[in-house]
Backbone and ligand atoms as CSV (ligand in chain L), in Angstrom:
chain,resi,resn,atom,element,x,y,z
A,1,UNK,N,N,118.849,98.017,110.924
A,1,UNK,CA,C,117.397,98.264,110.964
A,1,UNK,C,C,116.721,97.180,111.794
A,2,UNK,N,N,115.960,97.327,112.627
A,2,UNK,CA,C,115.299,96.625,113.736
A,2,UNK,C,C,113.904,96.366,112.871
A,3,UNK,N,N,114.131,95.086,112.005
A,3,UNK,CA,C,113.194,94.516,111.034
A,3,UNK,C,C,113.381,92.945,111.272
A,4,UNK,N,N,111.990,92.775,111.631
A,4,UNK,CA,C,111.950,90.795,111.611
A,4,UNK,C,C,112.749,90.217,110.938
A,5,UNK,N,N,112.028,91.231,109.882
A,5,UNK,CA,C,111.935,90.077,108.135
A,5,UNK,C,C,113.501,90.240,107.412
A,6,UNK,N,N,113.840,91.364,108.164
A,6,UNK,CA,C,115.662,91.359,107.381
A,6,UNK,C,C,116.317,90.719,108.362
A,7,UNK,N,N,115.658,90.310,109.316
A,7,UNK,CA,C,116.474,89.385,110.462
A,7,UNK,C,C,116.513,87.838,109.526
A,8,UNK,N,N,115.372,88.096,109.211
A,8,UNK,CA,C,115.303,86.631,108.628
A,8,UNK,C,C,115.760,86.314,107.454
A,9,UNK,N,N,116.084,87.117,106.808
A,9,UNK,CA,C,116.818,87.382,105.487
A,9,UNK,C,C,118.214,87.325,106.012
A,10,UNK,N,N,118.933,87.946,106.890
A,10,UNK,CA,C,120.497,87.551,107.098
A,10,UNK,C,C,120.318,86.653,107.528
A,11,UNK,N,N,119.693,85.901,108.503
A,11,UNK,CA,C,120.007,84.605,108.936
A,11,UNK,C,C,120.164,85.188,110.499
A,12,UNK,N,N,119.326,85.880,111.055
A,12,UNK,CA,C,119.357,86.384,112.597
A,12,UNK,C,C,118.777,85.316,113.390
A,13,UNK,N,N,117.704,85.418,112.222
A,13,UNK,CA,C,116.542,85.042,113.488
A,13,UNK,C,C,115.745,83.318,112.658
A,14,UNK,N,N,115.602,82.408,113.231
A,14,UNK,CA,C,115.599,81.328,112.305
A,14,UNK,C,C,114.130,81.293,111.552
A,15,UNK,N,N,114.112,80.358,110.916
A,15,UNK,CA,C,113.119,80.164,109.699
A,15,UNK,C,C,112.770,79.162,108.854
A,16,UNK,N,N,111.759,78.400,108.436
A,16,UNK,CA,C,111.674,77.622,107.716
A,16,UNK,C,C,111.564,78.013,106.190
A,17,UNK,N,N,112.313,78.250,106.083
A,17,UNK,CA,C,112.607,78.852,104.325
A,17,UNK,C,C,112.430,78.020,103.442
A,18,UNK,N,N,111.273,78.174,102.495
A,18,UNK,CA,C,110.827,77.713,101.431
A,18,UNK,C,C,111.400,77.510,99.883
A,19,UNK,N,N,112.042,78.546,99.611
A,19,UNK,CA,C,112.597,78.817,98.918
A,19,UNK,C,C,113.303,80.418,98.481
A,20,UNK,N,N,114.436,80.986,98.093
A,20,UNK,CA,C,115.435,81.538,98.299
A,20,UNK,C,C,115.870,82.200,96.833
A,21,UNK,N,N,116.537,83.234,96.331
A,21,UNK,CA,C,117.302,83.522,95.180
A,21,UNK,C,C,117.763,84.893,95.493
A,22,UNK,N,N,118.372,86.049,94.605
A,22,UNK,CA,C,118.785,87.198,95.016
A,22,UNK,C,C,117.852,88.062,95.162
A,23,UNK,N,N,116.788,87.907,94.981
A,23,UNK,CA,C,115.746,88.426,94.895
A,23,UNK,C,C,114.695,88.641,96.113
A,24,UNK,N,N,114.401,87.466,96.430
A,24,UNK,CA,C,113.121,86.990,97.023
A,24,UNK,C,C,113.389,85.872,98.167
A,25,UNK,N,N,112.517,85.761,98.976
A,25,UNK,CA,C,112.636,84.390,99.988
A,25,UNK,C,C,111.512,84.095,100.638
A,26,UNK,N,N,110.679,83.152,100.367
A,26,UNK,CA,C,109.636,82.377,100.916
A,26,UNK,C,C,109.806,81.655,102.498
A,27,UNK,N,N,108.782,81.642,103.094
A,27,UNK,CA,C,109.102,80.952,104.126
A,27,UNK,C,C,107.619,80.671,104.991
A,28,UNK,N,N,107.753,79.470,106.090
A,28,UNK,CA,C,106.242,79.457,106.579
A,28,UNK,C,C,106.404,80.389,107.953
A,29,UNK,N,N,104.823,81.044,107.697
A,29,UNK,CA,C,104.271,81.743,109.019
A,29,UNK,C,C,104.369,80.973,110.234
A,30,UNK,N,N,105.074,81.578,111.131
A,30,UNK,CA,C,105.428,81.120,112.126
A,30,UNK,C,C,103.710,80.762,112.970
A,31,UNK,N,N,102.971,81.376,112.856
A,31,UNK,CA,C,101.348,81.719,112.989
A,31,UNK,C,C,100.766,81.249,112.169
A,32,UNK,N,N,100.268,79.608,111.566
A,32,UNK,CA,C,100.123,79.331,110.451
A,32,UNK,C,C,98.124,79.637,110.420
A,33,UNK,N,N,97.586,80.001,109.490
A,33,UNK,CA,C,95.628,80.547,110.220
A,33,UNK,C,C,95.180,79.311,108.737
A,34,UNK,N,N,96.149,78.604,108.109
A,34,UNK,CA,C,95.340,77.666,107.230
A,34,UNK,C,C,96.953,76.342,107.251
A,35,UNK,N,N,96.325,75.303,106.945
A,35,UNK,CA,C,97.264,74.220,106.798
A,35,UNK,C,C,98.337,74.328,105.945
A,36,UNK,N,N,98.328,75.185,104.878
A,36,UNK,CA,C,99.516,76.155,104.071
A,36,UNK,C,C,99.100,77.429,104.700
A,37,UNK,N,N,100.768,77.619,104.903
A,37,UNK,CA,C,100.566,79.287,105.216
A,37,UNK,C,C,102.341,79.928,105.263
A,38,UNK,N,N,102.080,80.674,104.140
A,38,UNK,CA,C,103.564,80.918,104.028
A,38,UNK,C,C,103.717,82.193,103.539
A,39,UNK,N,N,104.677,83.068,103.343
A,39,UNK,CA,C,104.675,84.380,103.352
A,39,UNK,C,C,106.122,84.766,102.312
A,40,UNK,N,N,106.052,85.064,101.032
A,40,UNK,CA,C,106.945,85.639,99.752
A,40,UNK,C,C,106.826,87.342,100.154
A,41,UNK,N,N,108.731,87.552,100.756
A,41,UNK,CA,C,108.782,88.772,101.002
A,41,UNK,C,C,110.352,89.463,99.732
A,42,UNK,N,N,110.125,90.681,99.111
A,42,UNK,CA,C,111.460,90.765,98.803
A,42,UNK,C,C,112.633,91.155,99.684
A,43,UNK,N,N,113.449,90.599,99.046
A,43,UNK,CA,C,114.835,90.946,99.962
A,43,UNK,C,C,114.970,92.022,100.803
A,44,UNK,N,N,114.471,93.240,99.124
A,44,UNK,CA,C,114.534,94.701,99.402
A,44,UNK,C,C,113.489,95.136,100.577
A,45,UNK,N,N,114.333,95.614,101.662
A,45,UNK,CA,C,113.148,96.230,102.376
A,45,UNK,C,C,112.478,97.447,102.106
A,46,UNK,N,N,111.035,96.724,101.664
A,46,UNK,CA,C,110.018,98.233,101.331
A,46,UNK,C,C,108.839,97.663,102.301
A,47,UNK,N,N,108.342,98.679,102.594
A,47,UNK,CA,C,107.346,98.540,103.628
A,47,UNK,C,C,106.113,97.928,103.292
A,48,UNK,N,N,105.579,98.597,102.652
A,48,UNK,CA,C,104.377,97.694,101.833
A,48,UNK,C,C,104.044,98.156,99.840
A,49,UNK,N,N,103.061,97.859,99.770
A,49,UNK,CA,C,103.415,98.261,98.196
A,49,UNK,C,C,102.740,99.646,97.885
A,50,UNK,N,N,102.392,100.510,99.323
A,50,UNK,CA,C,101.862,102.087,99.348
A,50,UNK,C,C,103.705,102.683,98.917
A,51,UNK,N,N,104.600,102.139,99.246
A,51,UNK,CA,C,105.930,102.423,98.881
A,51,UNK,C,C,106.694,102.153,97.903
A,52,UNK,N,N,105.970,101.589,96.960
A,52,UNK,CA,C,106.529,101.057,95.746
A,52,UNK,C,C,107.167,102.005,94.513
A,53,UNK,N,N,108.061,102.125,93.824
A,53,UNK,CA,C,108.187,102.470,92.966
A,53,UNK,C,C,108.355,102.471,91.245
A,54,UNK,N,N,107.997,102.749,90.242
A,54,UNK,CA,C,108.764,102.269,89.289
A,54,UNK,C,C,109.401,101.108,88.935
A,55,UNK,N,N,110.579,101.570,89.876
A,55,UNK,CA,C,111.828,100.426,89.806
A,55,UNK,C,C,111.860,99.337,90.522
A,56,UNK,N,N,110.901,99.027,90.964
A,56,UNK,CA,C,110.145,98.180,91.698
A,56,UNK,C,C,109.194,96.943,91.037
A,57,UNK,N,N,109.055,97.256,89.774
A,57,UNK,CA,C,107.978,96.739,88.797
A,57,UNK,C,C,108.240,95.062,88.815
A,58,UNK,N,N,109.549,95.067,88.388
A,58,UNK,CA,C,109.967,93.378,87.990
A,58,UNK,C,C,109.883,92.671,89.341
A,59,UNK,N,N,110.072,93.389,90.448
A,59,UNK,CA,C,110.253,92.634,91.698
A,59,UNK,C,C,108.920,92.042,92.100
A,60,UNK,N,N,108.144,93.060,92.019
A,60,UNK,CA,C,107.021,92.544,91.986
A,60,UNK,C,C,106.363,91.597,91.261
A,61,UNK,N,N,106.526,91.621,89.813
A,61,UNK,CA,C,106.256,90.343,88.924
A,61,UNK,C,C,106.921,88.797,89.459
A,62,UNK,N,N,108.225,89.366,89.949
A,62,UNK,CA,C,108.825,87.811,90.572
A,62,UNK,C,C,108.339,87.204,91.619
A,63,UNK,N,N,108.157,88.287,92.376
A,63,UNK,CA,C,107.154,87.778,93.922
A,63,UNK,C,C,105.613,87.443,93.139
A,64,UNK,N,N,104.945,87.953,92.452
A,64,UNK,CA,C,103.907,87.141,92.194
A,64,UNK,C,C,103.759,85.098,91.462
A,65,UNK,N,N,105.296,85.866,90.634
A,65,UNK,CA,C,105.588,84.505,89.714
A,65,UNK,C,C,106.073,83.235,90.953
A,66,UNK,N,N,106.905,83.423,92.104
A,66,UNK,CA,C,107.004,82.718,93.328
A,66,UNK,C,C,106.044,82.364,94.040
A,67,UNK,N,N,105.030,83.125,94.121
A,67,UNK,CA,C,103.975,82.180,94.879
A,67,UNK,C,C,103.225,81.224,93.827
A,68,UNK,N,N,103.519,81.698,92.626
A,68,UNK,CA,C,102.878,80.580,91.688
A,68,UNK,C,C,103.556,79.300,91.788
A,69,UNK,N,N,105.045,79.142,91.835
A,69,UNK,CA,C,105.446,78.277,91.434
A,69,UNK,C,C,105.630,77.126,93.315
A,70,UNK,N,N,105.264,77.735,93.847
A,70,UNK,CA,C,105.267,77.180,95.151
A,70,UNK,C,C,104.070,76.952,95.423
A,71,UNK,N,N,103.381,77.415,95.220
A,71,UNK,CA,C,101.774,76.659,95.565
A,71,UNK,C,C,101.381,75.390,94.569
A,72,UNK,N,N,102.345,75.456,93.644
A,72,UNK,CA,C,102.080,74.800,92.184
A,72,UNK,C,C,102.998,73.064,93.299
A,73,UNK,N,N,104.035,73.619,93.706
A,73,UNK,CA,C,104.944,72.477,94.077
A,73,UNK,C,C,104.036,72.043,95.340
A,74,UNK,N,N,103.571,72.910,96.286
A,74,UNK,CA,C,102.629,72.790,97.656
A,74,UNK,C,C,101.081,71.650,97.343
A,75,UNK,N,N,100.813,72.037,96.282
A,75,UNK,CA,C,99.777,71.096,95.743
A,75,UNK,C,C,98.485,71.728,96.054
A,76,UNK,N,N,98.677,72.940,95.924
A,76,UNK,CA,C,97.185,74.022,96.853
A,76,UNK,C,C,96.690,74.353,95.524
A,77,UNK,N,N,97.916,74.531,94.290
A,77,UNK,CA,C,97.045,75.538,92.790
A,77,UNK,C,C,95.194,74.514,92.578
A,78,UNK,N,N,95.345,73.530,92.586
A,78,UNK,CA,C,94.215,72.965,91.699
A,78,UNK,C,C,93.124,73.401,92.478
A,79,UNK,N,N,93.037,73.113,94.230
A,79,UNK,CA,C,92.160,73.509,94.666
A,79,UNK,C,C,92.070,75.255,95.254
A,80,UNK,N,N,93.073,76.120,94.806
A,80,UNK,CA,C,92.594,77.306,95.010
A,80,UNK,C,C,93.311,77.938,96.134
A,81,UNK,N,N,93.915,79.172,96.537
A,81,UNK,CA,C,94.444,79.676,97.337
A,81,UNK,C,C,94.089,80.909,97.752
A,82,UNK,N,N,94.518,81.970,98.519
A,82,UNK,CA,C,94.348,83.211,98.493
A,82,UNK,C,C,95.808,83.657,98.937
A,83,UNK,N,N,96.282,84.838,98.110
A,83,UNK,CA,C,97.157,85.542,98.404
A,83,UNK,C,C,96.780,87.063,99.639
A,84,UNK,N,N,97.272,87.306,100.500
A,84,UNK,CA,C,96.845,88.603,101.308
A,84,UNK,C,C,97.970,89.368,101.440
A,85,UNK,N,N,98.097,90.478,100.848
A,85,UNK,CA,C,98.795,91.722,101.658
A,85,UNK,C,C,98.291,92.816,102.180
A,86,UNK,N,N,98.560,92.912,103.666
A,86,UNK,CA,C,98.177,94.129,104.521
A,86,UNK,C,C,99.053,94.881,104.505
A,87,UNK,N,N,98.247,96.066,104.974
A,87,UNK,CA,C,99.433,97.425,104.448
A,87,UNK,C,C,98.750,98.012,105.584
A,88,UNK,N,N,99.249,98.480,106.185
A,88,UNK,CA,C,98.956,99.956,107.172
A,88,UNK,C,C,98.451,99.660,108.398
A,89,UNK,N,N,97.935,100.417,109.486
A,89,UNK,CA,C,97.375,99.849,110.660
A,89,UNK,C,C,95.944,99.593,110.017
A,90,UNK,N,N,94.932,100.217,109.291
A,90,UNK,CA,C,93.787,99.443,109.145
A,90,UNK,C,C,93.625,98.743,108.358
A,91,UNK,N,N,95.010,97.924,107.958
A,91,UNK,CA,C,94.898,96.836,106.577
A,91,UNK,C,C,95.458,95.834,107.490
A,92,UNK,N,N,95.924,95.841,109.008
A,92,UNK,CA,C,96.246,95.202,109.565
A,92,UNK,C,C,97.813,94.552,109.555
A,93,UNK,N,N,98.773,95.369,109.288
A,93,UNK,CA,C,99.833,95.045,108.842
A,93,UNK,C,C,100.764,95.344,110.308
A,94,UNK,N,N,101.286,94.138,110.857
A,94,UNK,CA,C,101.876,94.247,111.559
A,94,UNK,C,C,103.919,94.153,111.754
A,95,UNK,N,N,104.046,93.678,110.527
A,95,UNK,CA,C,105.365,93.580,110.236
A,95,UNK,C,C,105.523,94.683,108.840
A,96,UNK,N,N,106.095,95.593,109.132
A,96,UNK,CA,C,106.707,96.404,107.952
A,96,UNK,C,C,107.568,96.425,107.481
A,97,UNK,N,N,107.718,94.803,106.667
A,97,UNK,CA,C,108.314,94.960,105.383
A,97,UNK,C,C,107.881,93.864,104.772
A,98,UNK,N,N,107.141,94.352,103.630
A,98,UNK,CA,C,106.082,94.077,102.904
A,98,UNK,C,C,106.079,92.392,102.652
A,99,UNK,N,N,104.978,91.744,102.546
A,99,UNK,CA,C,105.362,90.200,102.380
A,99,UNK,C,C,103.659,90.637,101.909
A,100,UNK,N,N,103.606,89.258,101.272
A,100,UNK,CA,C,102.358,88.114,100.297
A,100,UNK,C,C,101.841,87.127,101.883
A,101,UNK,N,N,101.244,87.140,102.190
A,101,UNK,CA,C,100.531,85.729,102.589
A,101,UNK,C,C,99.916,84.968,101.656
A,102,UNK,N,N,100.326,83.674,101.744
A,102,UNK,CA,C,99.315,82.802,100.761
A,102,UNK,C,C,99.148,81.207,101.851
A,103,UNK,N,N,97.395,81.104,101.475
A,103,UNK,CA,C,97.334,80.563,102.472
A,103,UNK,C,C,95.730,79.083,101.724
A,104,UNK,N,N,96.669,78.477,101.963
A,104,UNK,CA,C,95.514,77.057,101.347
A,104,UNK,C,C,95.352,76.217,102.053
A,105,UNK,N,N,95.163,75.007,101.322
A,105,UNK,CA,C,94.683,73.774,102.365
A,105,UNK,C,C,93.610,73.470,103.143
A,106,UNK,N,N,92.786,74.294,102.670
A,106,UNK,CA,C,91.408,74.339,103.510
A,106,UNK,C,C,90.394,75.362,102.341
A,107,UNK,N,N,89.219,75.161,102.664
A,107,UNK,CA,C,88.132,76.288,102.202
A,107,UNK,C,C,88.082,77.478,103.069
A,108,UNK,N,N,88.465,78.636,102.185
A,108,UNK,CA,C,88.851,79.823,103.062
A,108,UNK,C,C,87.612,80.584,103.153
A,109,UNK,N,N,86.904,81.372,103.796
A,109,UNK,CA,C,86.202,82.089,104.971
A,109,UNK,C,C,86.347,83.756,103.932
A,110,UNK,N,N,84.600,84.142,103.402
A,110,UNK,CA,C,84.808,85.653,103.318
A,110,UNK,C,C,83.850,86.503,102.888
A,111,UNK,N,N,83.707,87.635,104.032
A,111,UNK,CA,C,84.436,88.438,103.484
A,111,UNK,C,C,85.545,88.484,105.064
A,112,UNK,N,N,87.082,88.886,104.793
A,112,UNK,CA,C,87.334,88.881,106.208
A,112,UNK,C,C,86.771,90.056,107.247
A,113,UNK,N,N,87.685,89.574,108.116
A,113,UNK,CA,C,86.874,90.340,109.201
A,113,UNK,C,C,87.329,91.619,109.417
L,1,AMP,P1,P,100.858,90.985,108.959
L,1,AMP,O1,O,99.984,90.993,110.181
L,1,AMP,O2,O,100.118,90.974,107.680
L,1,AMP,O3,O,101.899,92.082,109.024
L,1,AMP,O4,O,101.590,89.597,108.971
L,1,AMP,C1,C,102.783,89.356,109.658
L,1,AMP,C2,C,102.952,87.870,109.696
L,1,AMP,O5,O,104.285,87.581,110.026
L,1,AMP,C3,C,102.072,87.163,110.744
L,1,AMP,O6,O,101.251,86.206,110.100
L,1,AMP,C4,C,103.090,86.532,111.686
L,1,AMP,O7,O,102.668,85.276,112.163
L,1,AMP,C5,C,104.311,86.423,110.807
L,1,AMP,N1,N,105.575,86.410,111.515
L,1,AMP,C6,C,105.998,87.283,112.451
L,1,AMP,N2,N,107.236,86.952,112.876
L,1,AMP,C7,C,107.599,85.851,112.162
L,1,AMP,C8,C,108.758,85.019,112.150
L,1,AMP,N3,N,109.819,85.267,112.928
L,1,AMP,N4,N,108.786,83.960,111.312
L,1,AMP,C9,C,107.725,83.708,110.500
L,1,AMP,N5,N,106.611,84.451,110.476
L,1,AMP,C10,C,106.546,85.507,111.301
């Protein structure tokens, strides 16, 4: 499959990987738009969460519970973060397979654009 993000998951294409398990893998935006800027995608390639299923439920709880515990280690929780997922061409989603942006270190800007 001609996918970034599973490139970056085998180890194709390089990465600053944040953190890793069978599950899940963190890593920073190569495009960083705040002084943290990093992106929790699952392994599983699903496109965005318009594709989600059911069986899908826990994965999702873990990818939420991962950006907790990395923003917690990043030092962004006290002063506040934003998580973003785009989905579709007018949600602005340019890589299809689904990832979290979370993005701190600064006072963030909104409503976006
Ligand atoms: P989106 O526009 O929401 O689909 O976000 C895709 C994000 O993936 C952008 O912020 C890109 O900067 C980022 N991105 C694309 N290719 C890579 C890569 N090889 N490594 C890290 N981040 C990437």
């Amino acid at each position: 499959m001609d996918c970034v993000f599973c490139k970056i998951i085998d180890g194709e294409i390089p990465s600053k990987i944040i953190y890793e398990d069978e599950d899940v893998i963190a890593f920073d935006d190569v495009d960083p738009q705040a002084p943290i800027h990093f992106l929790v995608i699952p392994k599983k390639h699903i496109k965005s969460l318009d594709e989600l299923s059911e069986s899908d439920s826990s994965l999702i709880g873990k990818i939420f519970l991962t950006i907790k515990m990395i923003a917690r280690e990043k030092g962004i929780a006290e002063n506040g973060y934003r998580v973003v997922h785009n989905i579709g061409e007018d949600g602005g989603q340019s890589v299809a397979h689904m990832h979290f942006h979370v993005l701190g270190g600064r006072s963030l800007q909104w409503p976006p654009g």
